[in-house]
Every structure is written in C-alpha cells, then in structure tokens.
N, C-alpha and C positions, 0 to 999 in steps of 0.2 A: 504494500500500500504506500502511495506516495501522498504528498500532500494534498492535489486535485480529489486523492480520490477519498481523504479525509475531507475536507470540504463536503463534497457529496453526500458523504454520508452522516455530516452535522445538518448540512440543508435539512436531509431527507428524514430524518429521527428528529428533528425540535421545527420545520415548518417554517426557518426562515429561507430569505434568497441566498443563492449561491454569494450574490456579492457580501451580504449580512455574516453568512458563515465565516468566509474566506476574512473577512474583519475583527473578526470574534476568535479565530482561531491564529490568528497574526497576533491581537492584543494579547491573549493569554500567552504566546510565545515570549512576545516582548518580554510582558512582565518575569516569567522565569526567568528567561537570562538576565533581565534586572538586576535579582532577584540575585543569581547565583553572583554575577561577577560583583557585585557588591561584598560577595564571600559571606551572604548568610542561606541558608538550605530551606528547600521545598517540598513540604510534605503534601501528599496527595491519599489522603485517608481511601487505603483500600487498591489502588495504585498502584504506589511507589513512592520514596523520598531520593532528590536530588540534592549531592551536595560537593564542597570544593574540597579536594584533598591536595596537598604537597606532594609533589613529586621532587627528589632530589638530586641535583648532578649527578650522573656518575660517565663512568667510561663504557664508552659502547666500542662495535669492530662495521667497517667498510663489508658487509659478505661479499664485494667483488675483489679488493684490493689484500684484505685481512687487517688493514692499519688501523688504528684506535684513534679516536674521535673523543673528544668532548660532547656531551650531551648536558647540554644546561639545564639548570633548575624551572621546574614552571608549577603551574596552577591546571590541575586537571578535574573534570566533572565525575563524578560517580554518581552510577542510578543503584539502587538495592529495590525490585519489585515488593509489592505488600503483599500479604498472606492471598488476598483475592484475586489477587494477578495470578501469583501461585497457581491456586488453583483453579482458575477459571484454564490456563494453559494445560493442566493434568489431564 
C-alpha cells in the first residue's frame, strides 16, 4: 500500500473527499515528524509508539573496497507495534 492508496481508503471508510483525506493524512504526518524530531515520542494506543533513539559513531567497512569508514553519530526513528497491531497481523 502506498500513500494514494491510503488516501482511498480514508476517503472510503470516514466519507470524506479524496482531496479532504489526502489533507488529513499529510496533517497527521506532519504533526509526527513534528513531533518526533522535536525528540519527544508518539504513542498510538493500540498501534504502535514512535520514538528517537541514539545511534552512535562507530566504524563500519566499504563491502566493495574492504577499507573502514567512519560512520557518524545521528538520531534514528524506532517504531515498536502495540499489542493490537500484534495481533491483528497473527
């Protein structure tokens, strides 16, 4: 599923217009990444919760050359699914 076809399918389950959807599903994007890069976490009762974890330097290797690289420190997103994602996927 892509985003067009998330759209659709918010149209199609809540009755708004595709353009309505496609607004409504960009705003709630926004607000996440808001949200996350501000560096505080997003819970979605039932879901999943998103949050920002540390990732720290280290040394990594070229797999074409085999020579060691620097790998700088950054800020990465983690998702952990909720119990009902769980098992709605089982």
């Amino acid at each position: 599923m892509n985003k067009a076809d998330l759209v659709d399918a918010i149209s199609e389950q809540t009755g708004l217009s595709k353009a309505d959807a496609g607004k409504s599903l960009d705003a709630a994007l926004d607000a996440v990444t808001k949200t996350l890069s501000g560096g505080d976490a997003v819970s979605l009762v039932g879901f999943g919760n998103f949050s920002v974890t540390r990732r720290n330097a280290r040394t990594g290797r070229n797999p074409q050359t085999g020579a060691e690289i620097q790998i700088a420190a950054r800020n990465a997103v983690k998702f952990s699914p909720g119990k009902a994602l769980k098992d709605a996927v089982q």
